[in-house]
VEXPA-877321 format. One record per residue (C-alpha): x, y, z; residue in three letters. Coordinates in steps of 0.02 Angstrom, whole numbers, plus 50000, padded with zeros to 5 digits. Example, Ala and Ser with C-alpha at 12.3 -4.5 7.8 and 13.67 -1.06 7.14 Angstrom:
BEGIN
506154977550390ALA506844994750357SER
end
This chain:
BEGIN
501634340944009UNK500804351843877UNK500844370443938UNK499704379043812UNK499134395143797UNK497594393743673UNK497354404743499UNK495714416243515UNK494614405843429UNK493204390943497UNK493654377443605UNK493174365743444UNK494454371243337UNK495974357443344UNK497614363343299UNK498414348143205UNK499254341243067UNK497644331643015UNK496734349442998UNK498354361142930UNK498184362042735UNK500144365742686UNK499854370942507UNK501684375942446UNK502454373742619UNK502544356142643UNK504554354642644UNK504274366142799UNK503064357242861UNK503774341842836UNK505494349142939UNK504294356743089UNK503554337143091UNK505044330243105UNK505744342943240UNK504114339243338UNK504514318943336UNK506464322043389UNK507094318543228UNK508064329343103UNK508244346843163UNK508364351643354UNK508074371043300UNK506874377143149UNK506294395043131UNK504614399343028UNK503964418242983UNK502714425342874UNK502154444042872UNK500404439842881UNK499354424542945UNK499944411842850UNK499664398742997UNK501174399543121UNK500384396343256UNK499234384843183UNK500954376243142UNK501644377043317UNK500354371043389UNK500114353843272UNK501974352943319UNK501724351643511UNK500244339643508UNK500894327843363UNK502434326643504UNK501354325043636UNK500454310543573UNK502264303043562UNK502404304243734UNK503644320843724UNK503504333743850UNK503034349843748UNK502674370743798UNK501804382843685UNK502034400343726UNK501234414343610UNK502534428943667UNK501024441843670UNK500404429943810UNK502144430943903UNK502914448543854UNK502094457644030UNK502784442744140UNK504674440444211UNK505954433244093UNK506114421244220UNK504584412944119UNK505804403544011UNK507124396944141UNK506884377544158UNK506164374543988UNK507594367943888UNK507174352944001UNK505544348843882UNK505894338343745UNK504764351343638UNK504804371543647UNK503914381943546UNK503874400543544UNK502684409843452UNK503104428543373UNK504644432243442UNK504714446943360UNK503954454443506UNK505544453243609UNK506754464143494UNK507584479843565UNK506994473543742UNK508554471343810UNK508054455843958UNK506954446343836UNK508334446643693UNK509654441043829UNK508364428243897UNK507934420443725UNK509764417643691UNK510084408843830UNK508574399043798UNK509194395243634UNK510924389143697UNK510244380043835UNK509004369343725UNK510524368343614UNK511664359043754UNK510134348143813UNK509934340843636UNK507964346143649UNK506934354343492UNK506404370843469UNK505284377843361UNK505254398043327UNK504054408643243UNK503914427743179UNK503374440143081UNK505104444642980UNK506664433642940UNK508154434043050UNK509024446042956UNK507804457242974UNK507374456743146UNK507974472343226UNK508784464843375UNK510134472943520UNK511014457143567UNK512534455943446UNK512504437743445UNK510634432143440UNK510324433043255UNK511604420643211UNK510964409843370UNK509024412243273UNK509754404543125UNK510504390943180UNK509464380643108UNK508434379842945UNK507414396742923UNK505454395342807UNK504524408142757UNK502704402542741UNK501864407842602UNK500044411342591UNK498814400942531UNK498224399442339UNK496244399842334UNK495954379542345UNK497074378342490UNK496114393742577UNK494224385142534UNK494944367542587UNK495584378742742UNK493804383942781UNK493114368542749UNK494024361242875UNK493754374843010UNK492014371842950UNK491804354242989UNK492594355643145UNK491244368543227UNK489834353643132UNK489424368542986UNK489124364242822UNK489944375342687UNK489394375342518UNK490704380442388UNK489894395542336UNK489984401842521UNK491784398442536UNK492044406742388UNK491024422342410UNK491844422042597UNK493674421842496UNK493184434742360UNK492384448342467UNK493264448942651UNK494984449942690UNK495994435642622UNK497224433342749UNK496774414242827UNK496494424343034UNK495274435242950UNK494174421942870UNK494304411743014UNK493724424543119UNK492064427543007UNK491974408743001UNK491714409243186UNK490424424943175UNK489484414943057UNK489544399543182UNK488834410843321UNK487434417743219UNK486854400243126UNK486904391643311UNK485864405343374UNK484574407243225UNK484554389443177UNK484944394043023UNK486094385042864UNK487424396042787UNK487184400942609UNK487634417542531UNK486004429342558UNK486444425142759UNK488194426642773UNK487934444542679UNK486614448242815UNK487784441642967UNK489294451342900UNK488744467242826UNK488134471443015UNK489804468043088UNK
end
């Protein structure tokens, strides 16, 4: 079973290993592999402050361990935060769980106690979890006494963002996948001039994609200014 809750971007954009550049995280990437697979760690927590790929991450995890057979669940929290907490009983029997910006659930009181559980749960059953967030444990302003320690468990990663070849060879990829052609110098006025976080290009990437589908049209500089400066 792969219970996934997709990103907000086009149904041609394939969240794997094959298309996640790692730059200067590839001992956590490397870690979040092996988690996926059953191997090595059974709990790894990832944050970043920004968009540094998380869920990108995540969701490489749960298909690399799908392919290998593994039942897997991605669950953004955003997606999940408005439903019961009953949304996570019964998951620690998944070989794979992943739980995207848990953040979300500090100071409410039936999440925190609900995630902790979880936690313990996929602890006893000897099954892999995978966390993400926008701060470190520490600094995750939490109720439940006990949780933090339970969030640390196992190895904690910060991501860190992308130098400028990783973020072009990010694009390029992105690129490729949606059948656009991007010429250096538009991946590099597309890095100098919009924000540089990796969501926010990827999100012009895909108002670009719109606009050359519906023009017929190649991307060079003069036309991603004209697409852009109008939205």
């Amino acid at each position: 079973m792969f219970r996934q809750l997709p990103l907000h971007f086009g149904v041609r954009d394939v969240y794997s290993f094959d298309t996640l550049v790692a730059g200067s995280n590839e001992v956590a990437v490397g870690i979040v592999q092996q988690c996926a697979l059953g191997e090595g760690e059974k709990q790894v927590y990832i944050w970043s402050q920004h968009s540094e790929g998380k869920s990108h991450l995540l969701q490489a995890a749960c298909h690399l361990a799908a392919s290998h057979q593994r039942t897997v669940c991605y669950l953004p929290v955003e997606e999940i935060i408005s439903q019961p907490v009953q949304v996570l009983e019964g998951l620690e029997q998944l070989n794979l769980v992943c739980l995207d910006n848990i953040n979300l659930m500090a100071q409410l009181a039936e999440w925190e106690e609900a995630l902790f559980d979880l936690i313990n749960r996929m602890r006893e059953m000897g099954n892999s979890l995978l966390l993400t967030a926008t701060m470190s444990p520490e600094a995750l302003d939490v109720k439940l006494p006990d949780l933090r320690s339970r969030l640390a468990w196992g190895p904690v990663f910060q991501l860190q963002a992308l130098d400028d070849d990783g973020k072009r060879e990010a694009l390029r990829i992105r690129a490729g996948q949606r059948g656009l052609e991007l010429p250096d110098q538009v991946a590099e006025y597309l890095i100098r001039h919009y924000p540089r976080d990796l969501f926010g290009l990827f999100e012009r990437l895909e108002v670009l994609d719109a606009a050359a589908m519906a023009m017929q049209r190649r991307l060079t500089v003069p036309f991603v200014k004209s697409v852009l400066d109008d939205v």
